[in-house]
C-alpha atoms as an extended CHARMM CRD file, in Angstrom:
* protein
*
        92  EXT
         1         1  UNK       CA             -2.3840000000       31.4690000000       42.0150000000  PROA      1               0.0000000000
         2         2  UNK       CA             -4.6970000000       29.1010000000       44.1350000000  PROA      2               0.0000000000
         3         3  UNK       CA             -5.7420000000       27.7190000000       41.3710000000  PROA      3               0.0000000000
         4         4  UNK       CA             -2.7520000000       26.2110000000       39.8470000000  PROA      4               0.0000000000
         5         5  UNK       CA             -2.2940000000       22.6880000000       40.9450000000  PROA      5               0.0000000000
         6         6  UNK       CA             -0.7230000000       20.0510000000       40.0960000000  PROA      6               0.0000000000
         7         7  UNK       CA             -2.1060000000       19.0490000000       37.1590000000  PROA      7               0.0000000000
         8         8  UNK       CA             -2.9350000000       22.5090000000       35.4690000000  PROA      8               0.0000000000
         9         9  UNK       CA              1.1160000000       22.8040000000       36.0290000000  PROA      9               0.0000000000
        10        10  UNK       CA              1.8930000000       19.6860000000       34.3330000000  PROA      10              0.0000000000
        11        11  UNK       CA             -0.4220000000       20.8110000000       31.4280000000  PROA      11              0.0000000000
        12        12  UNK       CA              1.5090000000       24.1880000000       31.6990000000  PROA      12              0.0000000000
        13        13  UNK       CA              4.7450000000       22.3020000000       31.2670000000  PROA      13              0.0000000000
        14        14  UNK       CA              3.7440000000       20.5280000000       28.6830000000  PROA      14              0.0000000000
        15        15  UNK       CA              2.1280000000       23.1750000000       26.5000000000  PROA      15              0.0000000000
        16        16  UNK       CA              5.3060000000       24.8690000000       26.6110000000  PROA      16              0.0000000000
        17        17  UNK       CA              7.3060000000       21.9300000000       25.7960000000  PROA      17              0.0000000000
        18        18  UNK       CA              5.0300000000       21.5300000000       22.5620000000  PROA      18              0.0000000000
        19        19  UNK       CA              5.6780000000       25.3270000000       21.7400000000  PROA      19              0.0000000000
        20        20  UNK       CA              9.3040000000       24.8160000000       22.1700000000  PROA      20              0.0000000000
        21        21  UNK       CA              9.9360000000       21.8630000000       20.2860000000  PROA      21              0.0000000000
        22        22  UNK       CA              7.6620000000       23.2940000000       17.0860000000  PROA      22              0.0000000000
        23        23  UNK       CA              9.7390000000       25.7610000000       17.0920000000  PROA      23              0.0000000000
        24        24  UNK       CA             13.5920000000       24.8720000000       17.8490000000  PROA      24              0.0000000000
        25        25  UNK       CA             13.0200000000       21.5750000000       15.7270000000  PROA      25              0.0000000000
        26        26  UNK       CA              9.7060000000       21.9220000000       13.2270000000  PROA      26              0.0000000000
        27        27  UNK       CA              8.6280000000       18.9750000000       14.2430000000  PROA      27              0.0000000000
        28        28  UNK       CA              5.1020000000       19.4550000000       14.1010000000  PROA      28              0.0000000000
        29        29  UNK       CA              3.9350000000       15.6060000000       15.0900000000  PROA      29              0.0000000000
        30        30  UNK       CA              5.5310000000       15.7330000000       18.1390000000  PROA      30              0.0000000000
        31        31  UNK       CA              4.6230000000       19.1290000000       19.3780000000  PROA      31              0.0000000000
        32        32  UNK       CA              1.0280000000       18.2700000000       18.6060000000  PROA      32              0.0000000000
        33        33  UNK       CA              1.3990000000       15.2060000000       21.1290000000  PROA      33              0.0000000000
        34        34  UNK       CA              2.7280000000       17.9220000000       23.4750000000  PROA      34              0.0000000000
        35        35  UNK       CA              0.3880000000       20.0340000000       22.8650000000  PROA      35              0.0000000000
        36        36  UNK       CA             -2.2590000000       17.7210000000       23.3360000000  PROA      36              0.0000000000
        37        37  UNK       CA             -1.3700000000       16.2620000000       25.9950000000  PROA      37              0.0000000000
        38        38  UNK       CA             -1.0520000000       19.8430000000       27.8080000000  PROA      38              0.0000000000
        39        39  UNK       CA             -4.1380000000       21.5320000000       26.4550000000  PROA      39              0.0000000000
        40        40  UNK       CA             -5.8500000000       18.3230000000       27.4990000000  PROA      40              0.0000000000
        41        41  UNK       CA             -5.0270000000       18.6660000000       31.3700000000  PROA      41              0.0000000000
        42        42  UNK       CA             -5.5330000000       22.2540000000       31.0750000000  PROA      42              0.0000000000
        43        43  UNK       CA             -8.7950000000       22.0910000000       30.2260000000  PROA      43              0.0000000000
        44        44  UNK       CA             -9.7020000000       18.9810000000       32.4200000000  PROA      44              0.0000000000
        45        45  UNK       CA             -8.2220000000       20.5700000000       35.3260000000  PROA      45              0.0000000000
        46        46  UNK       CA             -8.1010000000       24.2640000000       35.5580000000  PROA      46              0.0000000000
        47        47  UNK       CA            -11.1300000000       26.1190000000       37.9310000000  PROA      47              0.0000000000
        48        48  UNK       CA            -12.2770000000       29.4240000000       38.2710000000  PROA      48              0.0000000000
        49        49  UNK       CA            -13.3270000000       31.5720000000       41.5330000000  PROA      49              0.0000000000
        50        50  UNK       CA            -16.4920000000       33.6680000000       41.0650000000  PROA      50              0.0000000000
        51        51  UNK       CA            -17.6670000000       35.7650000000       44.2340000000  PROA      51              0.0000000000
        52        52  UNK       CA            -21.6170000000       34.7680000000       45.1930000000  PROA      52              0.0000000000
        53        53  UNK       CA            -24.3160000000       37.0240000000       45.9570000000  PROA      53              0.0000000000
        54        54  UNK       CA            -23.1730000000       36.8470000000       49.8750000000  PROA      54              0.0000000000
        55        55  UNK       CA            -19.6420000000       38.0340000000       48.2200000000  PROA      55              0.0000000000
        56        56  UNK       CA            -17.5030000000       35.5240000000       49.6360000000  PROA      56              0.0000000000
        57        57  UNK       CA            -15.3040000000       33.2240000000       46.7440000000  PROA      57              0.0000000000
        58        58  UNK       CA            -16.3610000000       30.2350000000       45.5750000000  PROA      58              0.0000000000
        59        59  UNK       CA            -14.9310000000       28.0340000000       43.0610000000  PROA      59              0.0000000000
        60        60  UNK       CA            -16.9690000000       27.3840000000       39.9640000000  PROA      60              0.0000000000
        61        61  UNK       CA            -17.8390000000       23.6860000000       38.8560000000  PROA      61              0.0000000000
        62        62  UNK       CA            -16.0060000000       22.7320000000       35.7440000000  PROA      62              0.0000000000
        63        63  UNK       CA            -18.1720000000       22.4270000000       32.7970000000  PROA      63              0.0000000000
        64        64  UNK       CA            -19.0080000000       18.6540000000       30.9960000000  PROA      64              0.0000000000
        65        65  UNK       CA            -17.7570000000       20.1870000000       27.7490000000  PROA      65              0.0000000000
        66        66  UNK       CA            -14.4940000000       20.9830000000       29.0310000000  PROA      66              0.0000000000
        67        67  UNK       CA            -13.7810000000       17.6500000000       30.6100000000  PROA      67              0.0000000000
        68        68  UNK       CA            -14.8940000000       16.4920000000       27.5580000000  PROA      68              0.0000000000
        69        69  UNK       CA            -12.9360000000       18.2950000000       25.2660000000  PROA      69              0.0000000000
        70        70  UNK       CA             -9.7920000000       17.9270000000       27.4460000000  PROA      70              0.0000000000
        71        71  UNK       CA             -9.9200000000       14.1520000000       27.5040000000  PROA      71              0.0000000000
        72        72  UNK       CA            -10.6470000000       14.1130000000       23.4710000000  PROA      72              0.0000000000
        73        73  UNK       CA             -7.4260000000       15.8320000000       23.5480000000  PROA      73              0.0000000000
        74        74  UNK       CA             -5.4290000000       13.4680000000       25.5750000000  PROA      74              0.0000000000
        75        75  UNK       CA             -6.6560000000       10.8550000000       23.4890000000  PROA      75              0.0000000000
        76        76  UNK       CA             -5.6330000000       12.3140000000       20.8990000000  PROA      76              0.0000000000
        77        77  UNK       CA             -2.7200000000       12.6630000000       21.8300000000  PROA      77              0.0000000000
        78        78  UNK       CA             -2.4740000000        9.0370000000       22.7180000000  PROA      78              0.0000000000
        79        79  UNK       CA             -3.1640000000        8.6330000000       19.0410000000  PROA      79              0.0000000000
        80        80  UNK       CA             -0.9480000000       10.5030000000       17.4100000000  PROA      80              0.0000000000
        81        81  UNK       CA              2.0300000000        9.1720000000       19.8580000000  PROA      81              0.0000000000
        82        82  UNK       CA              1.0630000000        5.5110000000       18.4080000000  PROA      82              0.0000000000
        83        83  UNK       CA              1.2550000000        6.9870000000       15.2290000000  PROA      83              0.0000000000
        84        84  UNK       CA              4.3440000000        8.4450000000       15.7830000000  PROA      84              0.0000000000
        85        85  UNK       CA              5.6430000000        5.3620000000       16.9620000000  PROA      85              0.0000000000
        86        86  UNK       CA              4.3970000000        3.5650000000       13.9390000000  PROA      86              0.0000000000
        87        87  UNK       CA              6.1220000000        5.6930000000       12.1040000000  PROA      87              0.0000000000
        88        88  UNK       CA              9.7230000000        5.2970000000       13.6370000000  PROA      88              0.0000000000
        89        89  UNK       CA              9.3480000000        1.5740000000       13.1450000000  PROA      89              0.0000000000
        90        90  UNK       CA              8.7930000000        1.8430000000        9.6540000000  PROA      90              0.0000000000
        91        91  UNK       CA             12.0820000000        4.3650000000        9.0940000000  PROA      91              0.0000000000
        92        92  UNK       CA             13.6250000000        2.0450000000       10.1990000000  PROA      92              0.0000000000
């Protein structure tokens, strides 16, 4: 539980907004954005504890991958919020 801040809760949040609103309304644009958005801050922010050899718990550095990834997937998400946007306008 230490390492749940505030952002890895907001992604949390998020993720399971996503989830919900794929399922209760099949919109799958908009859970993607969600989803996204979530997964992105997840991955961006979440560490991990590993005990050293002198066995005391450290936390372990987040990888450049995963910060990578997780801001590919916020702007992503960024994306496919202008395109749902874009589209709105043109049901119009």
């Amino acid at each position: 539980m230490k390492n749940l801040n505030l952002p890895v809760m907001i992604g949390i949040l998020f993720s399971v907004i996503g989830l919900v609103s794929l399922f209760m309304s099949g919109q799958a644009l908009t859970a993607a954005i969600w989803l996204s958005f979530g997964n992105g801050l997840l991955l961006t922010s979440l560490q991990f504890n590993r005990v050293n050899e002198q066995g005391i718990s450290v936390k372990q550095p987040i990888p450049r991958v995963r910060v990578y990834a997780g801001i590919l997937l916020i702007v992503m998400a960024c994306a496919l919020l202008i395109l749902q946007i874009l589209q709105d306008f043109q049901q119009m």
